[in-house]
KOLKOLVEX-184361 format. One record per residue (C-alpha): x, y, z; residue in three letters. Coordinates in pm, whole numbers, padded with zeros to 5 digits, always signed. Example, Ala and Ser with C-alpha at 12.3 -4.5 7.8 and 13.67 -1.06 7.14 Angstrom:
BEGIN
+01230-00450+00780ALA +01367-00106+00714SER 
***
This chain:
BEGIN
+00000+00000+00000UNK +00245+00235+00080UNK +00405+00203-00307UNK +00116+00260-00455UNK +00085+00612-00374UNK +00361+00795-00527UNK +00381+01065-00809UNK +00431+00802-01077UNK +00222+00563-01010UNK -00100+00671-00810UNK -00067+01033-00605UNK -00178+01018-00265UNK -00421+01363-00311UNK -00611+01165-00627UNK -00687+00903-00396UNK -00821+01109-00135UNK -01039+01355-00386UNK -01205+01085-00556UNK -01424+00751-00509UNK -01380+00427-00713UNK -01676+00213-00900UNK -01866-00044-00790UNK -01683-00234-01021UNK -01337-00200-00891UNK -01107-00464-00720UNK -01144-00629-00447UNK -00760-00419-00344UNK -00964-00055-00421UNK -01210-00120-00213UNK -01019-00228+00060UNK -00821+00093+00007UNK -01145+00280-00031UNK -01219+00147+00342UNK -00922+00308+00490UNK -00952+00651+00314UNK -01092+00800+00644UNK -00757+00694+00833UNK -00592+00846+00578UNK -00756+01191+00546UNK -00724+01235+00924UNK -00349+01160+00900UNK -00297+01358+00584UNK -00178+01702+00509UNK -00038+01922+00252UNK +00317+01991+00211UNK +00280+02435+00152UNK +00467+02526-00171UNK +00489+02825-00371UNK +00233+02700-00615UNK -00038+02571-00371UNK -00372+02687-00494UNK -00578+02520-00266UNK -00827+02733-00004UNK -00713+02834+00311UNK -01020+02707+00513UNK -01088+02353+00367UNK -00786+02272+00307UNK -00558+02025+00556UNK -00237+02190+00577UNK -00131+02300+00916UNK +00006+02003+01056UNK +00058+02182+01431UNK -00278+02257+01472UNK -00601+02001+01597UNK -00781+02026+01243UNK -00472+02058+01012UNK -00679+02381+00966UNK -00636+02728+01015UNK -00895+02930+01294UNK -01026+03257+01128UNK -00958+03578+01349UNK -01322+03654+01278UNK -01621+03475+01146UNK -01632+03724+00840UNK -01265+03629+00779UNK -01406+03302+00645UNK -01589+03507+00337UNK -01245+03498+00168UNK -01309+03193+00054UNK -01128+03285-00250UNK -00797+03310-00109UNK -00566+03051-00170UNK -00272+02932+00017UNK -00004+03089-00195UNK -00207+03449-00160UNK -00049+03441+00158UNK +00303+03411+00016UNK +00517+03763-00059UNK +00546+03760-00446UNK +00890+03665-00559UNK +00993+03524-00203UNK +00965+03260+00055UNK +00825+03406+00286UNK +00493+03463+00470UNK +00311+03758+00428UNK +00284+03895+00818UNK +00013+04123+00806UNK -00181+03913+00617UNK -00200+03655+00871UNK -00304+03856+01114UNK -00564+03983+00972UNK -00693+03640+00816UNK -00625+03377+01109UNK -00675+03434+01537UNK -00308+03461+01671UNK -00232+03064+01745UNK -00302+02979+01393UNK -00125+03316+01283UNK +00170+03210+01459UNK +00164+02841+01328UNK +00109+02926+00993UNK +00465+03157+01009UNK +00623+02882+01121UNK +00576+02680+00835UNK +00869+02583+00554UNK +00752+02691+00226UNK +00901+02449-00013UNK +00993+02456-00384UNK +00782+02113-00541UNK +00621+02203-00820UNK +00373+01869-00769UNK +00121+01857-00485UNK +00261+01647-00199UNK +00086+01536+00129UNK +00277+01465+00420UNK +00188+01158+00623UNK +00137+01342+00999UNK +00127+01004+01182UNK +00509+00960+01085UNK +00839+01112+01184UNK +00983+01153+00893UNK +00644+01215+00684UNK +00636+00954+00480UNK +00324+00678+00499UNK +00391+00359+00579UNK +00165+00047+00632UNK +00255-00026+01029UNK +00274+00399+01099UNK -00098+00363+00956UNK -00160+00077+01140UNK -00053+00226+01486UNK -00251+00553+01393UNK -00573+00364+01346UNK -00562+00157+01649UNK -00455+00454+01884UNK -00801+00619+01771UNK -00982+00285+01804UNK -00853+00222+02127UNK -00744+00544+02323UNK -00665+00539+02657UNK -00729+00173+02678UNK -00463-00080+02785UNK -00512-00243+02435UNK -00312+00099+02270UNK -00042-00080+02063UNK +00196+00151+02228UNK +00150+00027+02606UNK +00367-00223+02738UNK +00088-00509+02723UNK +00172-00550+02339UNK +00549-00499+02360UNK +00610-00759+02594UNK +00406-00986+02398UNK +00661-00920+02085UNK +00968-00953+02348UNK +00830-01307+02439UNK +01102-01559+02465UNK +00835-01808+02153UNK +00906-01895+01818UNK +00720-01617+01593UNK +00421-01866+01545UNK +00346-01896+01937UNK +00390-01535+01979UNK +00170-01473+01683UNK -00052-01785+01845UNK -00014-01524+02225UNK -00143-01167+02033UNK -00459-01389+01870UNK -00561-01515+02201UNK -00570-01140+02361UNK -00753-01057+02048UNK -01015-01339+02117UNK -01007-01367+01694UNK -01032-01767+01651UNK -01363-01900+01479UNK -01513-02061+01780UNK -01870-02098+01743UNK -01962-01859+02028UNK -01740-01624+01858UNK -01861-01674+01441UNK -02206-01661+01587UNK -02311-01290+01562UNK -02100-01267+01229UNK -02268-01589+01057UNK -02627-01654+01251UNK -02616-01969+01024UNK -02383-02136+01301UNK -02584-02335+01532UNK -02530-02107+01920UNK -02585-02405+02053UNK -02297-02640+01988UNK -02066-02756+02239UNK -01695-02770+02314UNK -01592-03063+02022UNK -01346-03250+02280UNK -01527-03247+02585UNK -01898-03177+02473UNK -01971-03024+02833UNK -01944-02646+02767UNK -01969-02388+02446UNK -01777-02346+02182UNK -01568-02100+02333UNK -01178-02009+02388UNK -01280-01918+02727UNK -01410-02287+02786UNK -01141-02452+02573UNK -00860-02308+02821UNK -01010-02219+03126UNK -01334-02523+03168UNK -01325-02782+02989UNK -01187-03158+03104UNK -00899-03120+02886UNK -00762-02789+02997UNK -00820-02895+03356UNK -00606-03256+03333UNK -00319-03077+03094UNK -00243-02834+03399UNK -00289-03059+03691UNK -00051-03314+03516UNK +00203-03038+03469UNK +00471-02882+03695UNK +00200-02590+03783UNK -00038-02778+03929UNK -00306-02503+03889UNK -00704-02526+03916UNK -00734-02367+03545UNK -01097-02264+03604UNK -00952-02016+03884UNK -00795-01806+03586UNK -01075-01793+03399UNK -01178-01415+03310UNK -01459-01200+03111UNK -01163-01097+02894UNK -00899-01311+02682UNK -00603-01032+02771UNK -00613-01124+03114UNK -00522-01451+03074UNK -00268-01318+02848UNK -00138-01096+03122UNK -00093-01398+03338UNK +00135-01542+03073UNK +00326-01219+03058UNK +00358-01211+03439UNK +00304-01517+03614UNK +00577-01384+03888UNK +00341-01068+04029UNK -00002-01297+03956UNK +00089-01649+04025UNK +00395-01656+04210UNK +00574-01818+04016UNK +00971-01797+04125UNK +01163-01610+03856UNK +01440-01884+03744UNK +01111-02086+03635UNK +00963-01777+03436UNK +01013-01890+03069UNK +00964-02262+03120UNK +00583-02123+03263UNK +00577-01907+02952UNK +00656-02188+02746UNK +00423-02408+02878UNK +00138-02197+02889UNK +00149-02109+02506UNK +00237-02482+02422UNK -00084-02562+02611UNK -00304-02316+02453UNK -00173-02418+02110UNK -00189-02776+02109UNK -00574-02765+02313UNK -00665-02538+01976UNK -00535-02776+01759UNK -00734-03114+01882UNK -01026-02907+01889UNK -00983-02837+01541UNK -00955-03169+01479UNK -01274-03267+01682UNK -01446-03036+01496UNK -01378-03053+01139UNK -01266-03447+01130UNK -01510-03612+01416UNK -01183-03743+01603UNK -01162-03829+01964UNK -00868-03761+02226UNK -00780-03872+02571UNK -00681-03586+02828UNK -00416-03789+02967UNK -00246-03853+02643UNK -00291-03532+02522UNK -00124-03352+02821UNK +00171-03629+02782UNK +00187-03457+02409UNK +00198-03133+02568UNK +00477-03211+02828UNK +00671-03346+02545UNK +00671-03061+02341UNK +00752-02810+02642UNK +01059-03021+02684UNK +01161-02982+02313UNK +01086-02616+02337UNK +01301-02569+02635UNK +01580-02808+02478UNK +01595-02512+02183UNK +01576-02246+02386UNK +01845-02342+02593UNK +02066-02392+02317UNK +01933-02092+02155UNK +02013-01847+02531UNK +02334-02021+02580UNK +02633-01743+02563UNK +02825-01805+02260UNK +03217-01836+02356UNK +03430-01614+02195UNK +03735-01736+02031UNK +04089-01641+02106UNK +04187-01408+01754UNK +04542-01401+01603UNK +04750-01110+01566UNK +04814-00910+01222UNK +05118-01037+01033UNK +05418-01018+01251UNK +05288-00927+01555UNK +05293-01052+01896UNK +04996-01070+02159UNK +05002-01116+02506UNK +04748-01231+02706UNK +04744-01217+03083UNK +04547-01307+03400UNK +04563-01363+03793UNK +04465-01644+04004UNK +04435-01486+04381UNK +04521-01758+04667UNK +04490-01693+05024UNK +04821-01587+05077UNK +04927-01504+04749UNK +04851-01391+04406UNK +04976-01528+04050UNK +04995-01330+03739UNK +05032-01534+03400UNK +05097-01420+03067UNK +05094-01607+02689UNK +05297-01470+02406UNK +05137-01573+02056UNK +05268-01459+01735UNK +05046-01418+01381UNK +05037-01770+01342UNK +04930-01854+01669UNK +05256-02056+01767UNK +05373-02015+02165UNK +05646-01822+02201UNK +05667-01720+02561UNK +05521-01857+02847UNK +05555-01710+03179UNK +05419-01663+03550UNK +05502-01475+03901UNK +05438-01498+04234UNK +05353-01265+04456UNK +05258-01207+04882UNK +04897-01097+04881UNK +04849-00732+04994UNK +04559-00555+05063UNK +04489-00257+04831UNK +04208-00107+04660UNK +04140-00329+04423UNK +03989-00014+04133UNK +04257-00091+03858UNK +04230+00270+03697UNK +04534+00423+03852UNK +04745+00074+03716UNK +04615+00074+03424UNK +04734+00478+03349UNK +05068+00378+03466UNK +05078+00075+03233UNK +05033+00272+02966UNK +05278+00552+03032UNK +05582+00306+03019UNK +05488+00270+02603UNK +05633+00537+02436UNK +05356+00756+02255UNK +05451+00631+01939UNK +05557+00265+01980UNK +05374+00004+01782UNK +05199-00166+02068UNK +04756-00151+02110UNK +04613-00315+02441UNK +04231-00398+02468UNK +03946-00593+02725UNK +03911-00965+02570UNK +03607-01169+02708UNK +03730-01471+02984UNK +03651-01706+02710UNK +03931-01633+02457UNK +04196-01576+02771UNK +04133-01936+02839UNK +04491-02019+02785UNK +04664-01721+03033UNK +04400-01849+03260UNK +04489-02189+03278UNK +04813-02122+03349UNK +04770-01883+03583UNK +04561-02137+03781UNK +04816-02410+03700UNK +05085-02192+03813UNK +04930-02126+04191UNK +04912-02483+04205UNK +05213-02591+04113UNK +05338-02238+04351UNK +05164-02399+04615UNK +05261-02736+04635UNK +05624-02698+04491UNK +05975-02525+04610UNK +06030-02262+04336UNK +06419-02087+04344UNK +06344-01729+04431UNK +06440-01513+04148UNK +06699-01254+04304UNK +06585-00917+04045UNK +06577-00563+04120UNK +06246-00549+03945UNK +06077-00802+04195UNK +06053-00833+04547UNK +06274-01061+04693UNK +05939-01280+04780UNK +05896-01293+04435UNK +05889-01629+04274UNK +05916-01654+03887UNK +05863-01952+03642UNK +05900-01907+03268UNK +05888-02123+02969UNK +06086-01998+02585UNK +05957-02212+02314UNK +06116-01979+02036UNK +06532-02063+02079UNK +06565-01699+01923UNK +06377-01551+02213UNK +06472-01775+02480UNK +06775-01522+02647UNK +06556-01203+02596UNK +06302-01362+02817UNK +06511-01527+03108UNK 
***
């Protein structure tokens, strides 16, 4: 819809100035059904050529009506007056006095405020948009915000969103915003739109109640054995309700309304909408192929899905480890961590060149003392013993690629701990200091011991 409207194809202001045959398509007349949402979102982008009136025109988009207010009821006589009579000849610019003579001050005011632009072609600007430009969901938000204003069913409240942030696959969450809808083709439900349907039919898997979502979750057998046989052992009639969304809600926040702890959260979530989805789908089958179900089987069903759901989920939610990277061609990189003991600390560092070989391997050992442990200060220093221009970069890694400095830090306390380690005798250490480290390049081997 929102390519058909542009100045090659079909403009937006033919659309909205005239009505289609009887005739026409099945997609005009749909259109035709919306033009009412889209006059009450449109208005007229002021150019230097716009000959359209003043009063009946939209094309003030900062005020209520898209309309100017007339300073005086005779004002509105000038019906003659177009928009670019208001327009200095020659010039961009609004013609002051004019407007305050013509509109009451607000409109005067909003009117000067306008952009006159230079399109020689009539353009409307879409209001309901940012950027001015129509859109299928920006109409689709603007008609359901005047359908449903100040309700809790306004696309914009937080009912909806969490819906779309539901950990579901997109058919269960689509399955979720139906239900709070109450749009399935139950009997109760078809039976003000086609009389034809019989109001009297019953529930097709239990037979005990209507034809009703309400039933089919809440009341009948079915429902009632699915969550009793499932790690909720709830009374399902209990959270029955006059409206659909509330059971929705429950789904969205079974913490505040059922007290349900937060680590089990999603596997309730999950359940719930597995439950819901596979009840809908027997009854279909009831109904339209005359089969017949047991409750205990079918809640078996159910539990076995949930556990393939939350089997994929927790694949899906677990972290993805990130992989040590190697350095640019001849570089080095040197990765480091601390294991703290008791009475002692041990730093560890791995020196990798570009093609990922070893080249240095190397730990200390040092007394534990107690400092403030905010790194800031070290870090500074760190960096001011690089000269400015020295071909060095340092940067955070995640634990998972520092697995190997890591390991041998740990390995290092262990072996610091349990074995009798020469002291290394160093002006740069403390005497306590105790120092193990490994060369595997023979070229490199004296520069690091």
């Amino acid at each position: 819809m929102g390519g058909a409207f542009t100045k090659e194809i079909y403009p937006l202001w033919l659309f909205l100035l005239y009505f289609f045959a009887v005739t026409a398509s099945w997609i005009w007349k749909g259109l035709q059904k919306c033009k009412e949402y889209l006059i009450a979102g449109s208005c007229l982008n002021v150019s230097m050529n716009s000959s359209d009136c003043i009063w009946t025109t939209a094309w003030v988009p900062t005020l209520p009506s898209y309309r100017p207010s007339p300073r005086s009821p005779n004002s509105r006589y000038l019906h003659h007056l177009s928009i670019s009579d208001l327009i200095m000849p020659g010039t961009r610019c609004w013609n002051k006095c004019l407007l305050l003579t013509l509109f009451d001050p607000i409109s005067a005011m909003a009117v000067g405020r306008l952009p006159i632009s230079d399109e020689s072609q009539k353009v409307y600007l879409w209001i309901p948009s940012a950027s001015g430009r129509f859109s299928t969901f920006s109409a689709y938000l603007s008609i359901l915000n005047n359908d449903f204003t100040g309700s809790h069913l306004s696309p914009l409240s937080s009912f909806w969103r969490d819906i779309r942030k539901l950990q579901l696959t997109d058919r269960l969450r689509i399955f979720i915003w139906k239900i709070a809808w109450n749009i399935f083709p139950t009997i109760q439900r078809l039976q003000p739109i086609i009389p034809t349907h019989r109001p009297d039919a019953f529930c097709p898997l239990c037979k005990g109640g209507p034809d009703s979502l309400r039933h089919l979750f809440f009341h009948c057998h079915f429902a009632r054995v699915v969550w009793r046989l499932s790690s909720w052992p709830l009374d399902s009639t209990t959270l029955d309700s006059p409206h659909l969304c509330d059971w929705v809600r429950v789904i969205l926040y079974p913490e505040a309304l059922l007290h349900i702890p937060s680590l089990e959260l999603h596997r309730f979530q999950v359940f719930a909408a597995v439950a819901c989805d596979l009840l809908w789908f027997h009854r279909n089958k009831a109904y339209h192929e005359g089969m017949s179900f047991d409750a205990r089987n079918l809640a078996r069903q159910i539990v076995t899905t949930y556990h393939q759901h939350c089997d994929a989920w927790s694949a899906k939610l677990r972290p993805t480890l990130e992989k040590w990277i190697r350095p640019p061609l001849n570089w080095h990189k040197l990765n480091f961590d601390t294991a703290i003991r008791d009475s002692f600390s041990c730093q560890a560092a791995i020196c990798r060149n570009h093609e990922g070989r070893l080249i240095v391997i190397i730990a200390l050992q040092q007394p534990s003392i107690v400092q403030d442990w905010r790194i800031t200060d070290i870090i500074h220093q760190t960096l001011d013993m690089f000269p400015p221009d020295s071909s060095w970069s340092a940067r955070k890694v995640n634990r998972s690629a520092n697995f190997g400095a890591h390991y041998v830090a740990h390995w290092a306390a262990a072996q610091f701990s349990s074995s009798s380690i020469p002291t290394l005798s160093s002006s740069t250490y403390s005497p306590t200091t105790q120092f193990v480290s490994v060369a595997l390049d023979p070229n490199l081997r004296n520069s690091v011991v």
